[in-house]
N, C-alpha and C positions, 0 to 999 in steps of 0.2 A: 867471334864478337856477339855479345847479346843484345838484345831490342833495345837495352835502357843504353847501353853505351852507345849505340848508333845515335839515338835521340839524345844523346848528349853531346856528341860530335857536329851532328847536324844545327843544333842550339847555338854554338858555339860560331860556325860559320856563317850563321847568322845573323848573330852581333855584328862579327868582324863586317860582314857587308853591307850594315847596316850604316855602320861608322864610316866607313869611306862614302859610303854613298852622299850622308851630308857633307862632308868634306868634297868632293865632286860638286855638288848643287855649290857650296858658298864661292870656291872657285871659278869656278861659271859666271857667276854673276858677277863676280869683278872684272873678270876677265871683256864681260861685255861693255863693262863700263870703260875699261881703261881703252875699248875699242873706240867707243865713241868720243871719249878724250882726243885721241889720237885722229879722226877722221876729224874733227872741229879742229884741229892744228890746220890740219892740209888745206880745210875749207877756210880757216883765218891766214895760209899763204896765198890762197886764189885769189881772195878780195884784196891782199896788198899789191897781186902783179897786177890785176885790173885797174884800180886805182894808180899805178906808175903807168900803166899804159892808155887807160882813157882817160883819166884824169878825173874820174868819179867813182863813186861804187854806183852796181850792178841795180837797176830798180826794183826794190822789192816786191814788185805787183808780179814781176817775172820769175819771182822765187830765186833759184840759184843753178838757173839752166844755164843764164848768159855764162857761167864761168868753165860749163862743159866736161865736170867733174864726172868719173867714174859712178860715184856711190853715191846718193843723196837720200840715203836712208838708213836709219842708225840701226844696231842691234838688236830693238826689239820688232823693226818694221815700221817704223813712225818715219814720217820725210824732216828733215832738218828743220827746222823754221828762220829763216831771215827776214829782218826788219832794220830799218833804219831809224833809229831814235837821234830824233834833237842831233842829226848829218852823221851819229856814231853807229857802225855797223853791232850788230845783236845776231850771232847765231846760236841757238839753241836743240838740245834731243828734250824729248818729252823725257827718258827714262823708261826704268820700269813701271809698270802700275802697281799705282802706291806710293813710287820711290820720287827721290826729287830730278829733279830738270837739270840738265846739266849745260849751264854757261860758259860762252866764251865773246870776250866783247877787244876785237884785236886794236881799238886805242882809245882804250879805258870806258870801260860802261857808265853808259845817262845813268841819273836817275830814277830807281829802283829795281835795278839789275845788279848781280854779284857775281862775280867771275868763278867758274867752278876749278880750286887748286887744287893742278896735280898731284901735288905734291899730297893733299889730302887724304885723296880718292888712292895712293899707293898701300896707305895702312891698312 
């Protein structure tokens, strides 16, 4: 083999790893989000068996210790946010930086809140 064919070989496999490597990054990043979809489900099941059990939600001044949840931090290391708007529970991930927020509001968001669809965040 000569010098110019190695350096063409080598060229070559560095495309190819170039190309998965963004396909690896865009991956990633859904894959974080659909995480924090799914950790906002669990955390909208906790505030409903709360709510069947004490017969209120959790007071937000306490964050979301009362419910004694494993994870209370999303993907990118941000803590969940909960809030009580107008007696409706609001949990939220900041996201990535940059990106948007990601809502979940388990019976019907106040307000100027929009609920973040799964169904969106899949494509």
């Amino acid at each position: 083999m000569t010098l110019i064919e190695i350096m063409v070989v080598i060229a070559i496999l560095g495309m190819i790893a170039a190309a998965v490597a963004v396909n690896v990054v865009d991956r990633y990043k859904q894959a974080q989000r659909q995480t924090a979809m799914l950790d906002l489900k669990a955390i909208e099941s906790a505030l409903s068996l709360h709510l069947v059990q004490k017969g209120s939600y959790p007071d937000p001044t306490k964050g979301l210790a009362p419910l004694k949840l494993k994870n209370t931090r999303d993907p990118w290391g941000h803590d969940y946010v909960y809030r009580l708007e107008s007696g409706k529970p609001v949990v939220l991930s900041e996201g990535a930086a940059g990106g948007a927020a990601i809502v979940s509001c388990p019976d019907g968001c106040p307000a100027g809140y929009e609920a973040t669809d799964s169904r969106e965040e899949a494509k």
